[in-house]
C-alpha positions in Angstrom: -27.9 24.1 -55.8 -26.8 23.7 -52.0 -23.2 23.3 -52.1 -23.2 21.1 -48.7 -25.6 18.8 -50.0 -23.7 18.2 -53.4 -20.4 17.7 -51.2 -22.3 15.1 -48.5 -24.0 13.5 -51.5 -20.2 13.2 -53.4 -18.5 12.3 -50.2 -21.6 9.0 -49.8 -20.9 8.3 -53.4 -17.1 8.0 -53.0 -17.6 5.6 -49.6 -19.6 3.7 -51.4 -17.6 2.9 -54.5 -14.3 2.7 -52.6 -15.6 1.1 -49.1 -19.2 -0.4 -49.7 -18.5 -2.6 -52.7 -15.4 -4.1 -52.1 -16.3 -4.9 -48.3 -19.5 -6.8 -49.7 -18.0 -8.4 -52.4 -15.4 -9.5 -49.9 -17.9 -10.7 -47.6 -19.5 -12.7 -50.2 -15.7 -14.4 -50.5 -14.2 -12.6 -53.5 -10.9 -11.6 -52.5 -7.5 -10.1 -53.8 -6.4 -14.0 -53.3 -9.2 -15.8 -55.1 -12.1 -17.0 -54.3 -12.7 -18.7 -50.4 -13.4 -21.9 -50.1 -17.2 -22.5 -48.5 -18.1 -19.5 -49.4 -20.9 -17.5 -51.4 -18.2 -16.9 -54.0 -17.6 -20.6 -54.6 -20.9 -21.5 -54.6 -21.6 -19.3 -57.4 -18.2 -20.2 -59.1 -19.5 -24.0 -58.9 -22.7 -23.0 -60.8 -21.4 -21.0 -63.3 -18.8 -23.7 -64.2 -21.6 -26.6 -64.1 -23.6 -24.6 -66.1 -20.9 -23.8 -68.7 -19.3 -27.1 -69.0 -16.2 -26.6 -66.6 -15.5 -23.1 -67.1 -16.2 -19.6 -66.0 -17.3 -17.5 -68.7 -15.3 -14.1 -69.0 -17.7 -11.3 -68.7 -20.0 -13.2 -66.1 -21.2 -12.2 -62.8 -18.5 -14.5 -61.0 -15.9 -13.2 -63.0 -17.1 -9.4 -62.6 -17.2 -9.8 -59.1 -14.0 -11.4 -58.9 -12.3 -8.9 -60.7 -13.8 -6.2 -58.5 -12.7 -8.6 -55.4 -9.0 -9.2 -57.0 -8.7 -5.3 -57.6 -11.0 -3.0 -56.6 -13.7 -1.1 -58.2 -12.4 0.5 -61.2 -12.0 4.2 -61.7 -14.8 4.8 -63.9 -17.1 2.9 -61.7 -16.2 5.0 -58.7 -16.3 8.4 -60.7 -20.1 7.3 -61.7 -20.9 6.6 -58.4 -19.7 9.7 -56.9 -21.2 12.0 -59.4 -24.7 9.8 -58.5 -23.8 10.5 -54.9 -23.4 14.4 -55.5 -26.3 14.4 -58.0 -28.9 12.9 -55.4 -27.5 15.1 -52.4 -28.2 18.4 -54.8 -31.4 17.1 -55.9 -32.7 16.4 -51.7 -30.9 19.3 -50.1 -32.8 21.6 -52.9 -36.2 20.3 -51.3 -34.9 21.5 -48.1 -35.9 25.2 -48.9 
């Protein structure tokens, strides 16, 4: 295994899981202070509470992603993703040869 490619495909894994997701799910209007009004978020909230008679259902995508939005991605989310990251940067920089 190429040592450089692990550590660029670790490195990609670990900007995604602690900048990439939490800047989109922002973007979509999740947030550390609850969902924005007019937003993607709030449109989604609106649907899952229509369709579950007035409430969000714990567990759901709204919820998920609010979490995420309220508190980042957790640890084990960003551990899988960086060992994904490091696991694809071996696996091209080994084609290199």
């Amino acid at each position: 295994m190429d040592f450089l490619g692990t550590a660029i495909g670790a490195v990609a894994g670990i900007g995604v899981a602690v900048v990439g997701i939490p800047v989109a799910i922002g973007a979509l209007g999740f947030t550390a202070t609850g969902i924005a009004a007019g937003s993607v978020a709030a449109k989604m909230m609106s649907a899952a509470a229509i369709a579950n008679g007035g409430g969000v259902a714990a567990g759901s995508a709204v919820a998920v992603l609010q979490s995420i939005g309220a508190a980042g991605v957790p640890t084990a989310v960003q551990a899988a993703l960086t060992a994904v990251g490091a696991a694809t940067g071996a696996a091209m920089s080994s084609g290199e040869q």
